[in-house]
C-alpha positions in Angstrom: 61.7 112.9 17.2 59.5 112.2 14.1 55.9 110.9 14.3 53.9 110.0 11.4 51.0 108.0 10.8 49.9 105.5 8.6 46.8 103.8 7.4 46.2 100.2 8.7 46.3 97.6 5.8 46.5 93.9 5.4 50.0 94.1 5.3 52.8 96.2 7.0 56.4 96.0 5.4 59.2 97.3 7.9 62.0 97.1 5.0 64.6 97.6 7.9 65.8 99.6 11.1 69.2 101.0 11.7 69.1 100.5 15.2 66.7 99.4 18.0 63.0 98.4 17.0 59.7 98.8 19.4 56.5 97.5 18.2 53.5 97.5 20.0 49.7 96.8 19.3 47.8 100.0 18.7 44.1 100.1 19.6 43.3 102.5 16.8 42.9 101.7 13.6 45.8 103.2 12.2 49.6 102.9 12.4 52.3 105.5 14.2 55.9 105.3 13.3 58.1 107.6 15.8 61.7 107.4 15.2 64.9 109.6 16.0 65.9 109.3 12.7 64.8 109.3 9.1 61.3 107.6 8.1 60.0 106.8 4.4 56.3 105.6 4.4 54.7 104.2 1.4 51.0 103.2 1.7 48.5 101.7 -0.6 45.4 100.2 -0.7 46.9 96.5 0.7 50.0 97.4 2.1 52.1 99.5 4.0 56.0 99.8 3.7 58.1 101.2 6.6 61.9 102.3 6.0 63.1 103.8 9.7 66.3 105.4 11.3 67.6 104.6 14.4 65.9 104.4 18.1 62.2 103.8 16.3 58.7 102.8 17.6 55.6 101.7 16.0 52.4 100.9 16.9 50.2 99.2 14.3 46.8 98.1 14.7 45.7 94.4 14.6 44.6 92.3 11.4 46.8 91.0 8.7 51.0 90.7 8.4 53.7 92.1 9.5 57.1 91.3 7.5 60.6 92.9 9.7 63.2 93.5 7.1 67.3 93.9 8.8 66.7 95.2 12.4 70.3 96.7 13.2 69.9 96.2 16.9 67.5 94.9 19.5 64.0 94.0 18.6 61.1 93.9 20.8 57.6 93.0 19.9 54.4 93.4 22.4 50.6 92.6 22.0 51.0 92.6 18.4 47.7 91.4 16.8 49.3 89.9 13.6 51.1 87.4 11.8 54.9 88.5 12.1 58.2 87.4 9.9 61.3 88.2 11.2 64.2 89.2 9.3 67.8 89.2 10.8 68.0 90.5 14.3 71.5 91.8 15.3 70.7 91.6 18.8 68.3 90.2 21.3 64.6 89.2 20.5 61.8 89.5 22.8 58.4 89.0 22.3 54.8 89.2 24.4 51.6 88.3 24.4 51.1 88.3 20.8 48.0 87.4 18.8 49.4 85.5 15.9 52.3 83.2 14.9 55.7 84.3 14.7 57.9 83.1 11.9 61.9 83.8 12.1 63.9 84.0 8.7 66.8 85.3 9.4 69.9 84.9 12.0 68.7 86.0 15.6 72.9 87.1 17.3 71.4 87.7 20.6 69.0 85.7 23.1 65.2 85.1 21.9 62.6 85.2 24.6 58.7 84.9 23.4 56.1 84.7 25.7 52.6 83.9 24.2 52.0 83.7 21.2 50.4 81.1 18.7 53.1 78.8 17.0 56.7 80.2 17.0 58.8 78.8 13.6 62.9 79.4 12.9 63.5 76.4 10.2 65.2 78.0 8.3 69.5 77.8 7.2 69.8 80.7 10.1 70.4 79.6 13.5 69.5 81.6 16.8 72.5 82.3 18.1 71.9 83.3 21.6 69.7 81.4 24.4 66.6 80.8 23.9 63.1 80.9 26.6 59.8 79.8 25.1 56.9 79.8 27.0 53.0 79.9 26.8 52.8 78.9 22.8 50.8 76.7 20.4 53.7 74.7 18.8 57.0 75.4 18.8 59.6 74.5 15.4 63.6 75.1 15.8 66.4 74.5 13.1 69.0 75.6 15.5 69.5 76.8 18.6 73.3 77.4 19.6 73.0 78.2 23.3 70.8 77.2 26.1 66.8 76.1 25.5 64.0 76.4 28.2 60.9 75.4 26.9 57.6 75.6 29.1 53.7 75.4 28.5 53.3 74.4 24.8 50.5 73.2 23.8 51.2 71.0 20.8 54.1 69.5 19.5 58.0 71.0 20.1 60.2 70.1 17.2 64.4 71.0 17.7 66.6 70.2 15.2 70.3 70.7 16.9 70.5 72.4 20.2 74.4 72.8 21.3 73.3 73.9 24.8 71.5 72.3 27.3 68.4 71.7 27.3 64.8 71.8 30.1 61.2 71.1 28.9 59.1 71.3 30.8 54.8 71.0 31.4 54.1 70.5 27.3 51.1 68.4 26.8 52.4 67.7 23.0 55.3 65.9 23.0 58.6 66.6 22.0 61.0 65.3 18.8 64.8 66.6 19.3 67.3 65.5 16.8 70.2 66.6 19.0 71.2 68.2 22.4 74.6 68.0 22.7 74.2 69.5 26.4 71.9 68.1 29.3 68.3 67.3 29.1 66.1 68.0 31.8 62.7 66.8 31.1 59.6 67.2 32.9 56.2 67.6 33.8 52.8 65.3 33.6 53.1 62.9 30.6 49.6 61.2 29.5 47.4 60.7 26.7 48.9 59.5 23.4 52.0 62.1 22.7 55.9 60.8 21.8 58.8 62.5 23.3 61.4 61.5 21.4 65.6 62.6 22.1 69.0 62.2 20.9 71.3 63.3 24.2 75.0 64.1 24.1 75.2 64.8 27.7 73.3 63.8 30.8 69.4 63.5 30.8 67.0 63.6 33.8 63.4 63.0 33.5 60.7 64.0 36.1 57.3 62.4 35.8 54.3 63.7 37.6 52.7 60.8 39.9 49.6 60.6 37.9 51.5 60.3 34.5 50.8 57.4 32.4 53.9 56.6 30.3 56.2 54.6 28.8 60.0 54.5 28.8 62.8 53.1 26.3 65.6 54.5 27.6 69.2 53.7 25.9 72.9 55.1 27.0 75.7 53.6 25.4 78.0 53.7 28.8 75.2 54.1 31.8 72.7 51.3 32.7 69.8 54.1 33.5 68.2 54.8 36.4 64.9 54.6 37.5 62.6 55.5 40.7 61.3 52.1 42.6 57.5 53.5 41.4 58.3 52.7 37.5 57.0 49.1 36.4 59.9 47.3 34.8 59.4 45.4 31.5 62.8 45.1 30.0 66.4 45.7 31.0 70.0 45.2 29.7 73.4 47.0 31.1 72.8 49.8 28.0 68.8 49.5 28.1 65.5 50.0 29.9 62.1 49.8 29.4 59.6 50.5 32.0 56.0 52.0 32.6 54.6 54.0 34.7 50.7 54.4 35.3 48.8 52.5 32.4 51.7 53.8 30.1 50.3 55.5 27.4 52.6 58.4 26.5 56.1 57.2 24.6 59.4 58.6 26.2 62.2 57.5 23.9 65.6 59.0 25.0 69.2 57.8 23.1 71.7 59.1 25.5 75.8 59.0 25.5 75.2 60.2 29.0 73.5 59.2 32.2 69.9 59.0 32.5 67.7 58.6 35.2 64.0 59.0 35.2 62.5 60.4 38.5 58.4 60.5 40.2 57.8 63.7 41.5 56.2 66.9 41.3 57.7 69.2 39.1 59.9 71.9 40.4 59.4 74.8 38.5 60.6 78.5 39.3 57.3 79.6 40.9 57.0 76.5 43.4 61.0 76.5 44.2 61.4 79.4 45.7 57.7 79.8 46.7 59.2 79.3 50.2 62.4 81.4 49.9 60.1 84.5 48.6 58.0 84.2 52.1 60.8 84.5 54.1 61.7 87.8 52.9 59.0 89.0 51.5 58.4 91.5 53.7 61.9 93.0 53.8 61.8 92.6 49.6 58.5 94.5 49.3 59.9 97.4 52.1 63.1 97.9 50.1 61.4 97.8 47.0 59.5 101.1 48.3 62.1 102.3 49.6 64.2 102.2 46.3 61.3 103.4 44.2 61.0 106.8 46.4 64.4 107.4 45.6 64.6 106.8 41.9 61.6 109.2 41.9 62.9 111.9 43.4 66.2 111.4 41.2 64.4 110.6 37.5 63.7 114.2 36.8 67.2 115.4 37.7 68.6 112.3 35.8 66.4 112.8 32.8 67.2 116.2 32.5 71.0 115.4 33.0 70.6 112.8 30.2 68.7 114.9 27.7 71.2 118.0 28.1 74.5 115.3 27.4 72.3 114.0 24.4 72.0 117.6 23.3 75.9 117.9 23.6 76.3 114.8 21.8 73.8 115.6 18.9 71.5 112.7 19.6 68.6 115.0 19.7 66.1 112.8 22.0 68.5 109.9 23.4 68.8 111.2 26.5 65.1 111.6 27.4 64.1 108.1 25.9 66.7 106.3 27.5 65.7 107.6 30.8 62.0 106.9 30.2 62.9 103.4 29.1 65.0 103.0 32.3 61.5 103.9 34.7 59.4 101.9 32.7 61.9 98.9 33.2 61.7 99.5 37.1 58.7 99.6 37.2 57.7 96.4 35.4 60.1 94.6 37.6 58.5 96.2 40.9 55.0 95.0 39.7 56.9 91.6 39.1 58.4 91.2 42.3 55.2 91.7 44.1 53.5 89.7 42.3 56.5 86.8 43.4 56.1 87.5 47.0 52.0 87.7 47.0 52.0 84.0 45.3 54.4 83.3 47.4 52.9 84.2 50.4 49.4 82.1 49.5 51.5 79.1 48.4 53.8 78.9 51.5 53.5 76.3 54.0 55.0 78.1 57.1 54.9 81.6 58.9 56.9 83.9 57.4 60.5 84.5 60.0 61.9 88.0 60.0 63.8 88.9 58.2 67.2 91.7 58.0 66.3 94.6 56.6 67.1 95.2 52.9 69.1 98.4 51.4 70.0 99.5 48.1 73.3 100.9 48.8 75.8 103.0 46.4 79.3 104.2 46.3 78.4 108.0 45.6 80.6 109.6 43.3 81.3 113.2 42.1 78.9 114.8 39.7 82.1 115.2 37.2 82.8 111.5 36.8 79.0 110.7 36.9 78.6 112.8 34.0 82.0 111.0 32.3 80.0 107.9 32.8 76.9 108.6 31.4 78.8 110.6 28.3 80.6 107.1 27.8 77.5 105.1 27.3 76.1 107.2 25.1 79.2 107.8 22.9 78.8 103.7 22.6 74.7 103.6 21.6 75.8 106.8 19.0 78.6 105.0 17.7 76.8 101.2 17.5 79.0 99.3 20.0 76.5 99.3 22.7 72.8 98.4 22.4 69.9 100.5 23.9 69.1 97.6 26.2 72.3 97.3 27.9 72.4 101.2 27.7 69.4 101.1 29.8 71.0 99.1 32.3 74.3 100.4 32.8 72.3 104.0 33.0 70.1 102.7 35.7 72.7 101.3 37.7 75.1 104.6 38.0 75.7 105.7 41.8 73.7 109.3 42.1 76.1 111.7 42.4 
């Protein structure tokens, strides 16, 4: 694997990536490019240009732009301290805790996930192909979206153009202007102060206001006489129409509907507080198996690893082998942390005794060490010949029976 450094200028130019792309935030204050393939570097005084080969990683340090070129595969992007433009992605998106805005170009053909981050833009002719999650950003600006939305924790205004999925927003402070969701809306969260949420709805719309909202409602279905809780103050209503307040009725909620709507007072049921209950029932039996299952990738990674580097060998994919495995561990691992992090809020937030609960086992069909090794050859045959990303190579690797 080739690692090179670079120098850390106002801008960095990453002209395009044959494969999968890794950026992360360095903490020095210069730039490393690792990459299983070829790398060009180019640096002046203002900026830095970045051609790369396949499987590559960079860290660059924080300050300025960074402009993404064609990434030929998945891109994922983590505590980057920077402005960042995004090209065309062909294949999934993700993004965390970054320290600037993010700007998309260029068609996204998998899902797009971003999780913090400053104010997230994709206005251009280039949809985003795949579903999209949002949380934890400043504003939020979307041309097109052609699966599902889930919007939560923005801070300013959400703009959609055409969404052809369904739709849930949910705890924005705001407001929200949609065009068109030609799938369901579910809206919700604590509406006050002066912001407009404003809809056009193909398919059915539910709206869940907060008891100590103050808002205002002009709801409008062409074939359903909306429905509203007993706690909404009626002003105005027709077979086709409502209008109705709730609180003093300062916030605007103006939803045009071909669907049912119904508007709903209640706290908001979001993923943490749903199964809050659920996670302190078998929480105990979740965090045994989880140590349980942990011990025994252990005591298989190295065998695995070394397994994996020697077919990558065969395969003349020099490093594959090793990466993949380290990218599998460090994927368990982050979803061990998360888990217990689940069932310790869960366990403060619960409103009952945890019952007992069966105990939980990982359990495989073992198979012979011959077909294991088919199997792994297989997906690695399909990351060297393009027809199988690194990400769902991860997966499929980590969930092969030990022989």
């Amino acid at each position: 694997m080739e690692r090179l450094q670079f120098g850390g200028t106002e801008t960095i130019i990453v002209v395009g990536a044959q494969g999968s792309l890794e950026i992360r935030g360095a903490k020095a204050g210069f730039g490393v490019v690792e990459s299983l393939g070829d790398v060009d570097i180019d640096s002046g005084d203002e900026c830095t240009t970045i051609s790369l080969g396949e499987m590559s990683a960079i860290q660059v340090p924080a300050g300025g732009r960074l402009q993404l070129g064609e990434v030929r595969g998945p891109l994922r992007l983590q505590a980057v301290k920077r402005d960042v433009t995004v090209g065309t992605v062909n294949g999934s998106l993700q993004a965390r805790d970054m320290g600037g805005d993010i700007e998309v170009s260029g068609p996204v053909s998998g899902n797009l996930r971003i999780q913090g981050a400053r104010n997230l833009s994709a206005d251009g002719a280039a949809p985003l192909r795949g579903d999209v999650k949002l949380s934890r950003l400043a504003q939020v600006n979307l041309a097109q979206v052609n699966g599902n939305l889930t919007v939560r924790q923005v801070s300013g205004t959400v703009r959609l153009g055409e969404v052809n999925g369904h739709s849930r927003v949910a705890n924005l402070t705001g407001g929200l202007v949609a065009g068109s969701i030609e799938g369901n809306l579910l809206l919700e969260g604590r509406f006050t102060g002066d912001s407009v949420w404003q809809a056009h709805v193909e398919g059915r719309t539910r709206l869940r206001m907060h008891p100590e909202s103050s808002v205002r409602l002009e709801l409008e279905s062409e074939n359903h006489p909306p429905s509203l809780d007993e706690e909404f103050q009626v002003v105005e209503r027709s077979h086709g129409r409502a209008v109705a307040t709730l609180g003093s009725g300062q916030a605007l909620i103006a939803i045009r509907a071909e669907g049912p709507v119904a508007a709903k007072v209640g706290a908001s049921a979001d993923a943490p507080d749903e199964f809050a209950d659920a996670f302190a029932d078998v929480g105990v039996a979740v965090e045994r198996a989880m140590a349980e299952m942990n011990v025994a990738l252990d005591a298989a990674f190295d065998d695995v690893g070394a397994e994996l580097a020697g077919i990558g060998a065969d395969l003349d994919l020099a490093g594959l082998g090793e990466r993949v495995s380290t990218r599998v561990r460090r994927e368990v691992d982050r979803h061990t942390r998360q888990v217990a992090r689940r069932v310790r809020r869960a366990r403060r937030h619960s409103r009952r005794q945890p019952t007992a609960a069966r105990r939980v086992t990982a359990r495989q069909v073992p198979i012979s060490p011959a077909e294991r090794e088919a199997r792994v050859r297989e997906i690695l045959h399909r990351v060297q010949d393009g027809s199988l990303d690194v990400d769902e190579a991860d997966r499929q690797l980590s969930e092969l029976p030990l022989a």
